[in-house]
N, C-alpha and C positions, 0 to 999 in steps of 0.2 A: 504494500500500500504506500502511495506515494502522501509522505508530511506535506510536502510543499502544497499537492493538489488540495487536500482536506484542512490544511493550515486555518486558513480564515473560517471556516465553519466549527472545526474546534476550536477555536479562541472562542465564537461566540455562544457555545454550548458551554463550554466551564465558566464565562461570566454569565450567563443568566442562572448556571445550577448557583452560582457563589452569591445570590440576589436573593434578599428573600421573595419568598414570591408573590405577598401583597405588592413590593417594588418593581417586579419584574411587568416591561411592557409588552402587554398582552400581544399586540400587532407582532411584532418584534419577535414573542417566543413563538408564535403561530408560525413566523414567514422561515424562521429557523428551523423549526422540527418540520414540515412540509418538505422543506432541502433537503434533510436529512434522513425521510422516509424515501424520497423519491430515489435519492444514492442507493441506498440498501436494496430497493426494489429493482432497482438498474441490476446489480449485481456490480457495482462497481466498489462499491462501499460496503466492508463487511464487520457485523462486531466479533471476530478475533480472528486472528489470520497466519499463517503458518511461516515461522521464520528458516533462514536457511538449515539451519540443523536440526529441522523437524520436528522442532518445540509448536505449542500452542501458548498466543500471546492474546489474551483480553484486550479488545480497545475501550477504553474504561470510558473514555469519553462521546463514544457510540451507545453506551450503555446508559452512560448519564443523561444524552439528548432522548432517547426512550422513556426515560423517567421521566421529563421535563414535558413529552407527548400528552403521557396522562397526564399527570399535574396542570397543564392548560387546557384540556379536553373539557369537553360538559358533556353528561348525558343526555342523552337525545333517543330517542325513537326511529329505526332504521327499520325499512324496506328491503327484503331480497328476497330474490332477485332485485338489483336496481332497475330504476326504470331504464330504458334505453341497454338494458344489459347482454339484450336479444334470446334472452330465457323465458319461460312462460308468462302469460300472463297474471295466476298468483304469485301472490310473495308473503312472507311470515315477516311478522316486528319481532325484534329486537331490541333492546336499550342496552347500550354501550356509549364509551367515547366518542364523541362526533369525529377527533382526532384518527380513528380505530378502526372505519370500517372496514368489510370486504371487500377484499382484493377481487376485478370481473376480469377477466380474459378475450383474447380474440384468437380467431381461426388462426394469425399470424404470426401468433407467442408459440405455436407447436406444442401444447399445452394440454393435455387432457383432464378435465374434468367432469367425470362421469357423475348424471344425476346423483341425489339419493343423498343430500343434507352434508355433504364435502363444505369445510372452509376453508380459506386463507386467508390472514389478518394481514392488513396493510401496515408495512414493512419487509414484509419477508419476501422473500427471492425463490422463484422456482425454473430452474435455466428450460432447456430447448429440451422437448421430447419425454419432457415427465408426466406421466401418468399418476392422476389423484382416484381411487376405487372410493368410494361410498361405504360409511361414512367417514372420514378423517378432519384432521386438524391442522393446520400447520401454523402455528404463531409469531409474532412478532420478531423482527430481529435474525430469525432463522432464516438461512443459506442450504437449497438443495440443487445439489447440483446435476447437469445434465442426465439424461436417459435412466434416471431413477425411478422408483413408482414407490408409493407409498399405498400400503392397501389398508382393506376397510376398519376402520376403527385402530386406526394407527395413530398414532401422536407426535408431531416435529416439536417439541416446548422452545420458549423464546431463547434468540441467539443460537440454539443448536446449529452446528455446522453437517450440513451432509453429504457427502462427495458425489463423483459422477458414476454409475450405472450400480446406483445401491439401491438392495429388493428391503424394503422398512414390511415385514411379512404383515398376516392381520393380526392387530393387539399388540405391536409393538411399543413401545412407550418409549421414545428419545426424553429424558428430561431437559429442561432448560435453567438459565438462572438470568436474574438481572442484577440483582443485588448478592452479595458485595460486588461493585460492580467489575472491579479487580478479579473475579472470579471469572477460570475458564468454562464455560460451556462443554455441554457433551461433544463429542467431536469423532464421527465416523466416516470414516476417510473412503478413496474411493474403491469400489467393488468390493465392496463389502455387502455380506448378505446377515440381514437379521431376522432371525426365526420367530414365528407365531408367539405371544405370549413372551413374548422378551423382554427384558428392561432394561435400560444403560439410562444410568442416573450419577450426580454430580462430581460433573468434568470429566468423568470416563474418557480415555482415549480408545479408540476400537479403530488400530493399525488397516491398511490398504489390503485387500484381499483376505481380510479374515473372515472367517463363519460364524456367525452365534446361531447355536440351536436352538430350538425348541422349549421354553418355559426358562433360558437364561436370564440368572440376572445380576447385574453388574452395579455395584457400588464403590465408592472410594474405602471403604471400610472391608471390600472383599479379597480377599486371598483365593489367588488362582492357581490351581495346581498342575504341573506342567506333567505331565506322564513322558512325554517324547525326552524331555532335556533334563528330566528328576529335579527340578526345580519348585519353588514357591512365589509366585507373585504377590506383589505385595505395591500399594500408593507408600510414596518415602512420605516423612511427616511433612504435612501439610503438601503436599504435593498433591497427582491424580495416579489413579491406577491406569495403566494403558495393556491394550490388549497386542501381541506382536503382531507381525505382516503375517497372513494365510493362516493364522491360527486356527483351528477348529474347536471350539467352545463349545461340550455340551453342558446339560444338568447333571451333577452327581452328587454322590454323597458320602462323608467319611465317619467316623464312629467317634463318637462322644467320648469324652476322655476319662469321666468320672465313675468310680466302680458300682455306687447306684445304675448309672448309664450305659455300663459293658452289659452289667448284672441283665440290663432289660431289653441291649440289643438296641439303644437307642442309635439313631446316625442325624448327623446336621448337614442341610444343603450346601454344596459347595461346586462352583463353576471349574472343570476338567477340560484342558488340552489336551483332545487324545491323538493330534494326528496334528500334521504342518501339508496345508492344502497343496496338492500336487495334480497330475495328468486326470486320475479318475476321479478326483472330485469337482473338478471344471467338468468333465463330462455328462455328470451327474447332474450340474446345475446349467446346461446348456438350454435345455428347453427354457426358462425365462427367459433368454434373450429373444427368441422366437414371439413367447409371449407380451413382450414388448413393445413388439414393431406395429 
């Protein structure tokens, strides 16, 4: 991300956060965050962004101008479809931010959104050739990248970053964060595939071509057990847990450590690497790309 380009929009984002905001002029935070949703929705302006050594870096003051969104919004009563949206002629209300609404689409964004109660909050970014199934969500702030599909009753939460040709299964849950705003987002890079009933939740890193199965789920508090390389994954303090490149992640479980707990055969869920994605596991997931197109 270029400082120079976003220079003068971050200056004006951290003097109005540093305004109280009885002081802060209304015009002014409106013409600001309007800029600054339009950026994000471009895909040109993202809140966190990958630096050369493939760290994940918050842009705290993309974060902060989101805040400043709500904070000058007023609720209002919305229509969607909008008028003019070229969707049916019902629509359902709504009360949300006036700052907030739905994001509509044209034939020429190469965008699919299939009926059936699908949203996206304005702010968020969804590149060429992404497909939305019914019903989903994708919020604020969040970045999806090209030829991805997000299926039904899936979830992008604010700020989430998610790469290009990633399957979000149905019931996946990306967490998001806005506050602290110094906090990184979930962040699943690309071709990555995430299984039905999954979760990756705060700041999770989920490496380029990794797998998550089926009912995973990822926290900064989880310990990932490597079967392939005998290892233990672990978030450093304060840091995020990241999941390797091509990893394959299913649900398992290990045994309780306490002799009440051997005594009764107890075991606690814990997320297993059993394989490092190679030939037959592309093969395997070939037909989505099919599904796709």
């Amino acid at each position: 991300m270029s400082e120079t380009r976003w220079g003068a929009l971050a200056e004006r984002v951290d003097a109005l956060a540093a305004t109280d905001s009885e002081k802060r002029d209304p015009e002014l935070t409106r013409e600001t965050v309007e800029e600054l949703l339009d950026a994000l929705e471009s895909g040109d302006l993202r809140s966190a962004s990958r630096a050369d050594d493939g760290s994940w870096v918050a842009n705290s003051w993309v974060k902060q101008g989101i805040l400043l969104a709500f904070g000058v919004g007023r609720s209002t009563v919305m229509r969607w479809p909008m008028e003019g949206s070229g969707a049916a002629s019902t629509s359902e209300a709504f009360v949300d931010k006036d700052t907030m609404p739905p994001r509509s689409f044209k034939v020429d964004d190469a965008i699919r959104v299939v009926p059936g109660g699908s949203s996206v909050r304005r702010g968020a970014y969804l590149g060429r050739n992404v497909v939305c199934m019914p019903p989903m969500y994708v919020n604020v702030g969040a970045y999806v990248g090209d030829g991805s599909m997000i299926d039904s009753h899936a979830l992008v939460g604010s700020c989430a970053q998610i790469g290009a040709r990633v399957h979000l299964s149905a019931a996946a849950q990306v967490g998001g964060v806005l506050e602290p705003i110094n906090a990184v987002p979930v962040v699943i890079e690309d071709d990555v595939i995430v299984g039905g009933n999954a979760g990756v939740y705060e700041g999770t890193i989920v490496r380029t071509g990794a797998v998550l199965g089926a009912g995973v789920v990822l926290t900064r508090a989880t310990p990932v057990f490597d079967l392939v390389q005998e290892r233990i994954i672990r978030a450093e303090p304060g840091g995020t847990l990241e999941i390797p490149e091509n990893a394959v992640v299913v649900a398992g479980a290990r045994a309780a450590s306490s002799p009440w707990a051997k005594s009764e055969s107890v075991s606690i869920y814990t997320p297993v690497i059993v394989k490092y994605r190679d030939e037959k596991t592309d093969l395997a997931t070939a037909l989505e790309e099919q599904l796709r197109g």
